[in-house]
VOKEPA-852057 format. One record per residue (C-alpha): residue number from 0; residue in one letter; x, y, z. Coordinates in nm, 4 decimals. Each point is the difference from the previous one (the first is absolute). Layout:
BEGIN
NODE   nr  rest        c1        c2        c3
NODE  NUM     a         X         Y         Z
...
//
This chain:
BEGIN
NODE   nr  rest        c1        c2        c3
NODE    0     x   10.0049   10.2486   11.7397
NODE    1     x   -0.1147    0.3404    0.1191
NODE    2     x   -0.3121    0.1671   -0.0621
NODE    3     x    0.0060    0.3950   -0.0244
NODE    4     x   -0.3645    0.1539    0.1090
NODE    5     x   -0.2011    0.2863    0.0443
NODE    6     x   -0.0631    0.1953    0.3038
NODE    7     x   -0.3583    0.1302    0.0103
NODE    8     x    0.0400    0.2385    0.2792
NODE    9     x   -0.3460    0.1130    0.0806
NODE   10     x    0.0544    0.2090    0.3014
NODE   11     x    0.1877    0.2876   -0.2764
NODE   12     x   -0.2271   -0.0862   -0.3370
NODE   13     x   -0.3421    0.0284   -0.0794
NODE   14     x   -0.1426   -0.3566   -0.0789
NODE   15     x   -0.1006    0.0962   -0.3227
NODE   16     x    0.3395    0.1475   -0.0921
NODE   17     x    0.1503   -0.3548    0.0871
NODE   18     x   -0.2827   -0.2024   -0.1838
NODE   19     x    0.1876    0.1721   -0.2820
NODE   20     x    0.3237   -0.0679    0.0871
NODE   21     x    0.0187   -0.3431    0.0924
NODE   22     x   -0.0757   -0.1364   -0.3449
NODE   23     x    0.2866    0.2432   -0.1454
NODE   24     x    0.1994   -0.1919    0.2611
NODE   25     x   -0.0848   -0.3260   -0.1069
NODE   26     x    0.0304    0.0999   -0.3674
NODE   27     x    0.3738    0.1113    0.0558
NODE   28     x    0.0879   -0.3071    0.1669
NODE   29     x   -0.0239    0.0063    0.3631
NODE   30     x   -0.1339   -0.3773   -0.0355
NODE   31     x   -0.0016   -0.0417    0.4087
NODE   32     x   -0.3104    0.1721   -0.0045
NODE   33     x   -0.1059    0.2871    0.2826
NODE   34     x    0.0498    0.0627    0.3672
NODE   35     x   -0.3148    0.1640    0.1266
NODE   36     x    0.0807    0.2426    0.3457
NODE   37     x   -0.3093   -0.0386    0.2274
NODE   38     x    0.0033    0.2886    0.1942
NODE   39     x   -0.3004    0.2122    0.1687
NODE   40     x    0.2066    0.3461    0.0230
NODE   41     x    0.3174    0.1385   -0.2425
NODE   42     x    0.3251    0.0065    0.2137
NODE   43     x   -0.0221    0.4281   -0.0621
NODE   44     x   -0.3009    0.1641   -0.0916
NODE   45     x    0.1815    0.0626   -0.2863
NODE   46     x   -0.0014   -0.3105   -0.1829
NODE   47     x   -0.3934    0.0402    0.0159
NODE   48     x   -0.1402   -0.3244   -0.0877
NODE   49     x   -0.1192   -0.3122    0.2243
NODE   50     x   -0.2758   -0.1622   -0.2368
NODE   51     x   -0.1444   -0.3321    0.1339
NODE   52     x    0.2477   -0.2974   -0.1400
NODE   53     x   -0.2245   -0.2273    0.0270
NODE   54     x   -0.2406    0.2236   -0.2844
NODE   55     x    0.2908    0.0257   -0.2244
NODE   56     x    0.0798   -0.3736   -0.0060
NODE   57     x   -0.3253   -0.1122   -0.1414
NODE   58     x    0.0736    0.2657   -0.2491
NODE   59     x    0.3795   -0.0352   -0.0785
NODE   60     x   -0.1010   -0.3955   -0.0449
NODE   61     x   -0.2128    0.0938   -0.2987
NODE   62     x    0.2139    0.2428   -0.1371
NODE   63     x    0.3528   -0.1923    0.0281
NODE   64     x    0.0683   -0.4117   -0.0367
NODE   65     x    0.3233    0.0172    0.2321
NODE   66     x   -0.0113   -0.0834    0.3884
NODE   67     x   -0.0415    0.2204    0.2392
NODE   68     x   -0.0386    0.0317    0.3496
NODE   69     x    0.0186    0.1978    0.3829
NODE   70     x    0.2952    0.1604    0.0830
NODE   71     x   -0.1095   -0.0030    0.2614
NODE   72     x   -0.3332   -0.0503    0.2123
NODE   73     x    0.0222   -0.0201    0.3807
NODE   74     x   -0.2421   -0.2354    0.1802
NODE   75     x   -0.1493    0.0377    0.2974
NODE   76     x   -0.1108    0.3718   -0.0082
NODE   77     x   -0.1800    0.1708   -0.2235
NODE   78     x   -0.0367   -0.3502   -0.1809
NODE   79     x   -0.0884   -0.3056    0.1855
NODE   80     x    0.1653   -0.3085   -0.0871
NODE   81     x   -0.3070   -0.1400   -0.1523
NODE   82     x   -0.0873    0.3107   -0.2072
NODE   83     x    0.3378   -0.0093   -0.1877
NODE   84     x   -0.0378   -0.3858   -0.0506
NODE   85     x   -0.3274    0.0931   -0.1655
NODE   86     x    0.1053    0.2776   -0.2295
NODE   87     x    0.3671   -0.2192   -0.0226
NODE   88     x   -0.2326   -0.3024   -0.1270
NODE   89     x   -0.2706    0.1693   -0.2396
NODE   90     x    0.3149    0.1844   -0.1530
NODE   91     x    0.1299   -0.3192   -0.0228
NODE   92     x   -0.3219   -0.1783   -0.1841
NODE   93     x   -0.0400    0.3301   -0.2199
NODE   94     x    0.4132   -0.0571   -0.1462
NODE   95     x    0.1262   -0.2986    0.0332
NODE   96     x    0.3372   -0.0650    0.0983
NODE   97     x    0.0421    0.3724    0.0073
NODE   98     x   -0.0828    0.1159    0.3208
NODE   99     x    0.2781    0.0146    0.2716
NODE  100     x   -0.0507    0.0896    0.3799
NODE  101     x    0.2667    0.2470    0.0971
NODE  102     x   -0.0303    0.0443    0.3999
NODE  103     x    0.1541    0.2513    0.2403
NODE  104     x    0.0151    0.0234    0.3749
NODE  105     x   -0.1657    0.3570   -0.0942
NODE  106     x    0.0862    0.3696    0.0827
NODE  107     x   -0.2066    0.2497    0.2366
NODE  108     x   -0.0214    0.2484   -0.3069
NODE  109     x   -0.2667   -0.2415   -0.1200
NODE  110     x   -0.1126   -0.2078    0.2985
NODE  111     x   -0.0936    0.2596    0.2594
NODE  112     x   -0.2725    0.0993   -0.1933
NODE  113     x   -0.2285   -0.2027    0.1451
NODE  114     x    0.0869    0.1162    0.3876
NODE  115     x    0.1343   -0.3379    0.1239
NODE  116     x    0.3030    0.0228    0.2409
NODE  117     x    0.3392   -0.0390   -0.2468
NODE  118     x    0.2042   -0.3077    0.1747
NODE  119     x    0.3493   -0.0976    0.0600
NODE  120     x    0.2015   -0.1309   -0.3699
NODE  121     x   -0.0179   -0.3253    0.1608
NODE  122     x   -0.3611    0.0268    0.0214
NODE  123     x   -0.0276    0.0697   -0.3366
NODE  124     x    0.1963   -0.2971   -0.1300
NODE  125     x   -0.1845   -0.2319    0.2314
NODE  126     x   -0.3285    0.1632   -0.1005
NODE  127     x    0.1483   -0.0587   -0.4050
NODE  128     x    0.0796   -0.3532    0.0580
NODE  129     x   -0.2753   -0.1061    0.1577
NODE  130     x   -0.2207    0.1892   -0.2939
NODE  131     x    0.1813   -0.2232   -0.2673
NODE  132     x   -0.1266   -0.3037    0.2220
NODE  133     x   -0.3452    0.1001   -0.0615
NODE  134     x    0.0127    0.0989   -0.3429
NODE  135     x    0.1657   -0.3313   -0.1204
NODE  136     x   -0.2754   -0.1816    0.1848
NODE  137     x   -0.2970    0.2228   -0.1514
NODE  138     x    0.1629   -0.0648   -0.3402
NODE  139     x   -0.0445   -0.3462    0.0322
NODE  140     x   -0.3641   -0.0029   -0.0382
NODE  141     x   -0.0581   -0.1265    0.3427
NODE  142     x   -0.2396    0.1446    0.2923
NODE  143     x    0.2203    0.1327    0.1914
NODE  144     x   -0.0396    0.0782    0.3937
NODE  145     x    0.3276    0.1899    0.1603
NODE  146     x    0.0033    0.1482    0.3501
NODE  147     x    0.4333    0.1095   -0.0016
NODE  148     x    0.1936    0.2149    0.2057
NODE  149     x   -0.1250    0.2784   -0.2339
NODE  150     x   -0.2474   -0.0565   -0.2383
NODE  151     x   -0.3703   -0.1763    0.0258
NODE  152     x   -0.1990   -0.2009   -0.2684
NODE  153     x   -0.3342   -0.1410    0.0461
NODE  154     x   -0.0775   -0.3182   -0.2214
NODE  155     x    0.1274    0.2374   -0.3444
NODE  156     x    0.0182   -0.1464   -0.3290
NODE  157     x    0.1194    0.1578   -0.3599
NODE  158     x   -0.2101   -0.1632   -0.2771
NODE  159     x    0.1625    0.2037   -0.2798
NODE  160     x    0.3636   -0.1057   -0.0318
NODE  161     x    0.2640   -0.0883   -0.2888
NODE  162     x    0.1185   -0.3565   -0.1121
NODE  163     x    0.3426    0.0821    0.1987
NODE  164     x    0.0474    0.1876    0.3038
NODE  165     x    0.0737    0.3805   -0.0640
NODE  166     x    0.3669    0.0005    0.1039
NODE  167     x    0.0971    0.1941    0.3297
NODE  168     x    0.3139    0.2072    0.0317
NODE  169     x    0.1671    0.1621    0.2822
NODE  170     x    0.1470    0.3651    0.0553
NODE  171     x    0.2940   -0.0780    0.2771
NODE  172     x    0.2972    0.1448    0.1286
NODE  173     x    0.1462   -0.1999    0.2789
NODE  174     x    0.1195   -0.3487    0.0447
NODE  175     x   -0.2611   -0.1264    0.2003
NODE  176     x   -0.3014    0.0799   -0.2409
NODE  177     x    0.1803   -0.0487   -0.2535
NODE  178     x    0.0216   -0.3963    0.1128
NODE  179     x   -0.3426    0.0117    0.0894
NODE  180     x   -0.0694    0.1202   -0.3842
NODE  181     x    0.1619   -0.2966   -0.1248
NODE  182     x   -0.1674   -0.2650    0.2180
NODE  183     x   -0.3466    0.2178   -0.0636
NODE  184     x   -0.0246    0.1384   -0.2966
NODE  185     x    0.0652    0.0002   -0.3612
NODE  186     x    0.2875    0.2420   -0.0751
NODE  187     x    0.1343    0.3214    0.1223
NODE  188     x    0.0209    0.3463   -0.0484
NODE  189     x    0.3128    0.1556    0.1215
NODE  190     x    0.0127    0.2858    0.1600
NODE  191     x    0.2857    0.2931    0.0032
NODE  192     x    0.3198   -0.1756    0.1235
NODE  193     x    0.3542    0.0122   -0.1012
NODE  194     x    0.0888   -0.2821   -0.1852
NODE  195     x    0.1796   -0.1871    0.2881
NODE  196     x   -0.3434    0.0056    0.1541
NODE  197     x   -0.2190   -0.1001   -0.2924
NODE  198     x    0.2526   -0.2976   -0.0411
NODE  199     x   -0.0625   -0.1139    0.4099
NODE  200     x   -0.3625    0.0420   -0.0343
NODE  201     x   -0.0115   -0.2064   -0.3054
NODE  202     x    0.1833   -0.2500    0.2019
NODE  203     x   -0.2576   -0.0029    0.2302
NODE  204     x   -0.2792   -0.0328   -0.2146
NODE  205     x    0.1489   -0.3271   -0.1652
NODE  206     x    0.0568   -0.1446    0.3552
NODE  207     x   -0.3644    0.0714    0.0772
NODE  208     x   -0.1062   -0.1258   -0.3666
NODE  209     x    0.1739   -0.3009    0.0179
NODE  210     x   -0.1136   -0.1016    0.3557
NODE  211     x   -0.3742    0.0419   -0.1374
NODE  212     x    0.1281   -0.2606   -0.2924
NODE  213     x   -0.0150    0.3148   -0.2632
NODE  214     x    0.2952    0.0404   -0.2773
NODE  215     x    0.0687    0.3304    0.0403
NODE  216     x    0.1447    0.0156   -0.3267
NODE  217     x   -0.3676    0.0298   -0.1094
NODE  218     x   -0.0945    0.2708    0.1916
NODE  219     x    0.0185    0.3320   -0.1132
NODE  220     x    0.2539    0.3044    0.1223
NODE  221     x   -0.1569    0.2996   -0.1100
NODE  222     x    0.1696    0.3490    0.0848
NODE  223     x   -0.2189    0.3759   -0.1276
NODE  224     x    0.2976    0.2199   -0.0737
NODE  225     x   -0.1266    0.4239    0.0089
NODE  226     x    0.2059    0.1425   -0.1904
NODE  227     x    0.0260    0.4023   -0.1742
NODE  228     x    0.1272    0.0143   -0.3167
NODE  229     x   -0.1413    0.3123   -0.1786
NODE  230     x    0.2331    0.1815   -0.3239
NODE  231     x    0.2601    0.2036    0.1866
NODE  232     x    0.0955   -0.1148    0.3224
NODE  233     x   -0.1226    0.3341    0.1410
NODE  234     x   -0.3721   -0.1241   -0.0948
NODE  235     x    0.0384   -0.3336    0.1307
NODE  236     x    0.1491    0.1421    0.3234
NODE  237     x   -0.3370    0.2737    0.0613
NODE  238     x   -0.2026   -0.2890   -0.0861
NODE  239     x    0.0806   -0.2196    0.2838
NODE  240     x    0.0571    0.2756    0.2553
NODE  241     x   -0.3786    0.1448   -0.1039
NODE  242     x   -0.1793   -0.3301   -0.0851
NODE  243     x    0.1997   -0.2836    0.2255
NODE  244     x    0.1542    0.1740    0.2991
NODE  245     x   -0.0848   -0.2927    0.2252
NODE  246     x    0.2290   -0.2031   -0.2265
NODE  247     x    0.2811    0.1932    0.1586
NODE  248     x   -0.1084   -0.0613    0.3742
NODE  249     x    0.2588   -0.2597    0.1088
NODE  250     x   -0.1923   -0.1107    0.2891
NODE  251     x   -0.3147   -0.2382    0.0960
NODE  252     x   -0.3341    0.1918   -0.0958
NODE  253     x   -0.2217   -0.2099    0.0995
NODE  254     x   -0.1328    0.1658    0.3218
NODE  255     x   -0.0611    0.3605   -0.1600
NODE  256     x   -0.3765    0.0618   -0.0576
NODE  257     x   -0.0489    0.2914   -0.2544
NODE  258     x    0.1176    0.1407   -0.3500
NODE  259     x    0.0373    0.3045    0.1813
NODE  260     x    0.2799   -0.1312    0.2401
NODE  261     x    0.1479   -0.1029   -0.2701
NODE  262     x   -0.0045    0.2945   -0.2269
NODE  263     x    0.1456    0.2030    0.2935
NODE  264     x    0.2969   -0.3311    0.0503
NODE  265     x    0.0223    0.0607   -0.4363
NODE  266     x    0.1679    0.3881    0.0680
NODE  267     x    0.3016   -0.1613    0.1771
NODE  268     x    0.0808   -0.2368   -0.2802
NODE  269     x    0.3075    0.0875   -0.2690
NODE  270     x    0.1037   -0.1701   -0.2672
NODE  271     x    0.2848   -0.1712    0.1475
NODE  272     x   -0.2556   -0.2095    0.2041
NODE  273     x   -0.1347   -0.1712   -0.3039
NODE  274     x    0.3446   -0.1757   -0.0362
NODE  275     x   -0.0249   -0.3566   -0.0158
NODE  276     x   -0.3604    0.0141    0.0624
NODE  277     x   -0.1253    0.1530   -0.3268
NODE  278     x    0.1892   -0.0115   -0.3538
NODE  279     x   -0.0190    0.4080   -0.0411
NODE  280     x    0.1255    0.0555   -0.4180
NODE  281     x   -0.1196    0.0718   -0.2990
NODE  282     x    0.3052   -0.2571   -0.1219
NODE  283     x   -0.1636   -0.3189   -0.1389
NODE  284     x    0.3483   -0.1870    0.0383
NODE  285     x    0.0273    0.1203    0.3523
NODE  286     x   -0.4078   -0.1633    0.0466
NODE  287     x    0.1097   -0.2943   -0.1660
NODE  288     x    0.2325   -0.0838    0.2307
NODE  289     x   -0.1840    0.0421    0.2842
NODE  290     x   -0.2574   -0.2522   -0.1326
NODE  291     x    0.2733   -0.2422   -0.1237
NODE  292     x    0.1230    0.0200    0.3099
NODE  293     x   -0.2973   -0.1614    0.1761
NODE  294     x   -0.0843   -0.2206   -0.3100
NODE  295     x    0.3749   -0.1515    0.1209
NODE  296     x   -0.0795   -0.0077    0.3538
NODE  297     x   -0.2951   -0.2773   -0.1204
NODE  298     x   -0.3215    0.1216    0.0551
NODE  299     x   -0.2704   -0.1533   -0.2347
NODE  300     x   -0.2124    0.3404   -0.0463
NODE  301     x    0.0805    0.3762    0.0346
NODE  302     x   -0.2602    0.2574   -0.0261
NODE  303     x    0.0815    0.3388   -0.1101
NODE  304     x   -0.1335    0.3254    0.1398
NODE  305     x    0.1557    0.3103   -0.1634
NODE  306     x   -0.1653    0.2506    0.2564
NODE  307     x   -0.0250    0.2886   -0.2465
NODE  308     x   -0.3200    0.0621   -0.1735
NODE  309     x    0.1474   -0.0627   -0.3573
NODE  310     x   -0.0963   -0.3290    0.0100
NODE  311     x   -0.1044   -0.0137   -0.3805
NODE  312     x    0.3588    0.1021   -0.0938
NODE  313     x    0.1569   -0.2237    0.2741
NODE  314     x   -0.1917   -0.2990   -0.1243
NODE  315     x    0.0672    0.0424   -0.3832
NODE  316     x    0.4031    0.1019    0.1036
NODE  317     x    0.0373   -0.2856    0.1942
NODE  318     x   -0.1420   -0.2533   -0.2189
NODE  319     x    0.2246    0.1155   -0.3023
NODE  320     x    0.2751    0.0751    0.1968
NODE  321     x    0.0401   -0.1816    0.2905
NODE  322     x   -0.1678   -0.3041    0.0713
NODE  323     x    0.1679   -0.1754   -0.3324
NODE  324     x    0.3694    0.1112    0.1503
NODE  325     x   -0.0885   -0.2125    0.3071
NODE  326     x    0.1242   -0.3721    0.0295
NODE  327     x   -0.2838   -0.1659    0.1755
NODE  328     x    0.1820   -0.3450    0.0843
NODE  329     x    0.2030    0.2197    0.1676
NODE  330     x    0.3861   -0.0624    0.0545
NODE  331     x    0.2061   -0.0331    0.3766
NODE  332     x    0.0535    0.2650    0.2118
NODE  333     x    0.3699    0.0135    0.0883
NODE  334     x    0.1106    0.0312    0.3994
NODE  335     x   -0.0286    0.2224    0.1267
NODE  336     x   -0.3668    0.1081   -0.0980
NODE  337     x   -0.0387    0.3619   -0.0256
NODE  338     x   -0.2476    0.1609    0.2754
NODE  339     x   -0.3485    0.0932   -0.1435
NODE  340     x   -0.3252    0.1034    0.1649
NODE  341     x   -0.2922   -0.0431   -0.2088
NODE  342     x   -0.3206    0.1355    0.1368
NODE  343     x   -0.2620   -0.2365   -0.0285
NODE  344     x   -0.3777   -0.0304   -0.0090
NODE  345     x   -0.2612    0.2375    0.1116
//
């Protein structure tokens, strides 16, 4: 059965604002819990925010009783493999069975910060995969001495850890990684894709799951859905061109360094480019659907980010007026599917 979350995007709210929020959430039913963006800059210097995830957590732990997690952190970076392992493992000991590890192959609007040269996607994904290989053996208590293609550990060794293992998931969009997130890791976070493609890269993530001896059937497809719904369509329609322009860039963003290249990309998007990337209305029916839609498809847990800032009316709205219309045990999608793009985390 799905799950219907939160989105707790803090690269467009203040963390306080959202320490607020997410309770209202889980009081009006979004039981999945919260999908926490980890980002160091806002995609335009618009949305204004990038507080430290990693604060909030600790906070949003105390303040909530749902899971929660990264959606997502990028090792290798501005985070070493070992550093996220230790805040991934203390968050962990602080709330049990709680935590989740969302990771990323990571974007240059947050990694370049630190100066390092910004490699090949390939890279990245190697860099990712080998990262989960050092984090699963920190988080088994072990010392732990690594010298990889990538990363470097010198006789390491986490003494504060859960009873379980914090559970890793993987941001992916192609076949290949999307293998290598079933054989590796603990579930996946799918990225925007039509639903032809989400359907091949689940197939590829059971192949990988199954070769490691997993059941994929117990590993979670999660999916963040951004979303405008505002009153009048004309509201929900300046809110996403002012506060989520990127959500309208159909192409990769991963190589494009600053809020300001982005701002100046945000003046060439209309409103037909949010089409099948963003549900733009102020009809709840209409919003429904969309999220019916993907409860069908079979993912386990959808976060929601509306990307106005009326999240205090989105969250009451939706929880009286949405979230009981949807059938979480979903029902079969007839042939042939209709084409969606969902944009998805970060």
């Amino acid at each position: 059965m799905t799950k219907i979350g939160y989105a707790a995007m803090l690269e467009q709210f203040h963390p306080t604002d959202l320490l607020e929020w997410c309770p209202q959430a889980e009081e009006a039913g979004f039981e999945a819990g919260f999908m926490v963006s980890e980002h160091f800059h806002p995609w335009t210097p618009q949305q204004g925010q990038s507080a430290f995830a990693w604060s909030f957590m600790g906070a949003l732990g105390l303040k909530t009783s749902l899971r929660f997690g990264t959606g997502v952190a990028c090792p290798g970076f501005r985070y070493h493999p070992a550093v996220l392992a230790h805040a991934a493992s203390t968050l962990g000991a602080m709330f049990p069975n709680r935590f989740w590890l969302g990771l990323g192959a990571g974007e240059a609007l947050n990694e370049h910060v630190i100066g390092s040269d910004w490699p090949e996607v390939g890279v990245r994904s190697s860099m990712m995969f080998e990262a989960i290989e050092v984090i699963e053996k920190l988080f088994t208590g072990k010392v732990v001495r690594h010298r990889g293609q990538h990363f470097t550990l010198e006789s390491a060794k986490l003494y504060t850890r859960p009873e379980q293992p914090v559970p890793i998931y993987v941001a992916t969009a192609g076949p290949v990684n999307a293998k290598k997130t079933g054989r590796l890791a603990d579930g996946m976070i799918t990225v925007g894709a039509a639903d032809e493609k989400i359907g091949g890269l689940w197939d590829k993530f059971e192949e990988g799951a199954r070769e490691a001896g997993k059941d994929p059937a117990k590993m979670p497809k999660i999916l963040q859905i951004h979303l405008s719904w505002a009153r009048s369509d004309e509201e929900a329609m300046d809110n996403a061109l002012r506060e989520w322009p990127n959500g309208g860039m159909a192409f990769p963003k991963q190589d494009i360094k600053n809020p300001e290249d982005f701002a100046a990309m945000a003046k060439l998007v209309r409103p037909e480019h949010f089409t099948n990337r963003c549900e733009v209305a102020s009809d709840l029916a209409s919003q429904t659907e969309n999220i019916q839609h993907y409860i069908d498809m079979g993912f386990d847990e959808i976060y929601l980010h509306n990307v106005g800032r009326n999240q205090t009316e989105f969250i009451e709205v939706f929880g009286r007026e949405v979230l009981p219309n949807l059938h979480l045990e979903g029902s079969p999608i007839p042939e042939p599917m209709p084409l969606r793009t969902p944009v998805a985390a970060g």
